[in-house]
Structures are given as structure tokens and as C-alpha cells.
Steps between C-alpha positions, in 0.01 A plus 500: 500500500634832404517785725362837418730727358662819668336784431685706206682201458509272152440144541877301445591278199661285790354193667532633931808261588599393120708815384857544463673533844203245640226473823723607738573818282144532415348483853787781602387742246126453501554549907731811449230656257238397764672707758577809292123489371372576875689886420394512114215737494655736786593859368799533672684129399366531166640872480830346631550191368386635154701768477835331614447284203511811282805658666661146454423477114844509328650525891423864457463553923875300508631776232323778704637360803844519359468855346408617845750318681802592280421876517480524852807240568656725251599162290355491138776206413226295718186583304670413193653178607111428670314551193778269254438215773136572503477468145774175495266295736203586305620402166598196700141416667289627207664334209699264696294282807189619407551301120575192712195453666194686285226474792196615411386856751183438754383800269573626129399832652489510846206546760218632323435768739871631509657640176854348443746475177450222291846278554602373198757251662427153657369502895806362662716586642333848582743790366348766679658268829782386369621895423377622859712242671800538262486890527449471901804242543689715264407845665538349832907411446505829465304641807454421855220303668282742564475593111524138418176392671339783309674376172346123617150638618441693167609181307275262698180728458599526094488127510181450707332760238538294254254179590312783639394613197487147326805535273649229685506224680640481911732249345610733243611748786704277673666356211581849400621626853762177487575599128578843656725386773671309292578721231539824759761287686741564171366832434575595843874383492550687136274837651757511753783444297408747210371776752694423836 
């Protein structure tokens, strides 16, 4: 017996348990998108969570981030060497893991009720995560721990906004916070070595 659909939500092409990553996969994110759905409909996480995935298109709020940071750190040889790395681990995600897998989005256009940018990528990993963690570990060799948890708390809402608005899976998060570690642990070592 099917169960009713979400609203604003398009029913999947997917047997529940039967798709790529399997059940265990498939009971996390249909549980994750159960849990975000109890704030879907509020004004303020939909004004939140909507707009941080429009700051995060293209890792705009990253660039901004570094544009503000290297004026008033005085250290421009920073925002350059941020935005080449950016742009490095998202030729890397987008045209690199992302071609591996080719999962299919919960959504072609997101949440009905929340207007989003069509992706024209595959769903995982999620980009939008992988770039806030990569940008955070890379922002955070370069600053203290007080910036750093602001580098990591801006990444994880980024991340969370994007099953919040039905671009992606939870799974598609988490596979694209671990892409970001991974990749941020090398950008990190070259940020510091190109811009001490």
C-alpha cells in the first residue's frame, strides 16, 4: 500500500527501499524529510532556509565571505587563492563525483511552495554541501576557533537548506559534507601554503 504523498512533493520513480544506495538509505532520507517537513510552511525557516540556498548558488555567500574577510584582514592574496580552490573542488564534484553516481533528486524542482533553481546536475553528492564544508575547513586553517565555528555553522545550515527545499536528499548532504572534508583537507594544506 502506498503512502500519500508529501504535500508539494512529486511522487518518486523509485520503489521505497529499492533505489540506488538501498532501505537503509531510503528510510534515512524519507525520515530526514519527515523531520524538516514539521518547519516547511513556517515564514521564518522557509525565509531562511530558502534564501541560504540562493546565497549558496555558485558558492556566492563563500566568495562574499572571502571579499569581506580579505579587506578587513587586509589580505587579498587569500580571496584569490579562496575563489581558485572554490572553483577547483567544484569542477571536481560537478563534473567529477557527481558523473559517478547520477541519482535521481527527491524533486526536479524543489518543494512546490518554495521557489528554488532548477539543478541541472545529478542529486548526490549535494554541491551546495560539499562547497560549504570545503570553504569552512579551508577558511578555518586560516582563522581561529571562534571564526571557524561560524565558518562550520554557516556551512551546516547551507547543507540542511538543501533537503529543505527538496533539491536533495539527507543522504545527499552527508555525502557532500564528507566530499567536503575530504577535498578541504588538501585545499587547506595548499591555502596555507599559497597565502601563509
Amino acid at each position: 500500500m502506498n503512502e500519500p504523498a508529501l504535500p508539494g512533493v512529486e511522487p518518486l520513480a523509485v520503489v521505497p527501499g529499492q533505489s540506488q544506495f538501498g532501505p537503509g538509505v531510503d528510510a534515512f532520507d524519507a525520515r530526514v524529510d519527515e523531520l524538516l517537513e514539521h518547519l516547511r510552511g513556517h515564514r521564518v525557516a522557509d525565509f531562511v532556509f530558502t534564501n541560504t540556498t540562493h546565497v549558496a548558488d555558485f558558492s556566492m555567500i563563500w566568495h562574499g565571505i572571502g571579499i569581506v574577510r580579505g579587506i578587513a584582514k587586509g589580505r587579498p592574496d587569500q580571496v584569490i587563492v579562496l575563489a581558485a580552490l572554490l572553483g577547483a573542488e567544484s569542477l571536481l564534484v560537478n563534473q567529477g563525483v557527481k558523473r559517478l553516481f547520477r541519482r535521481e533528486r527527491p524533486t526536479i524542482t524543489g518543494d512546490d511552495r518554495l521557489q528554488v533553481r532548477r539543478p541541472s546536475t545529478s542529486s548526490f553528492p549535494s554541491g551546495h554541501a560539499s562547497s560549504a564544508v570545503f570553504a569552512a575547513m579551508v577558511l578555518s586553517g586560516w582563522d581561529g576557533p571562534w571564526l571557524s565555528m561560524l565558518w562550520f555553522k554557516i556551512a551546516a545550515v547551507v547543507g540542511i537548506s538543501r533537503a529543505y527545499v527538496r533539491i536533495h536528499h539527507g543522504s545527499d548532504v552527508i555525502g557532500g559534507a564528507v566530499v567536503g572534508i575530504l577535498l578541504g583537507l588538501v585545499g587547506r594544506r595548499l591555502a596555507r601554503r599559497w597565502a601563509p
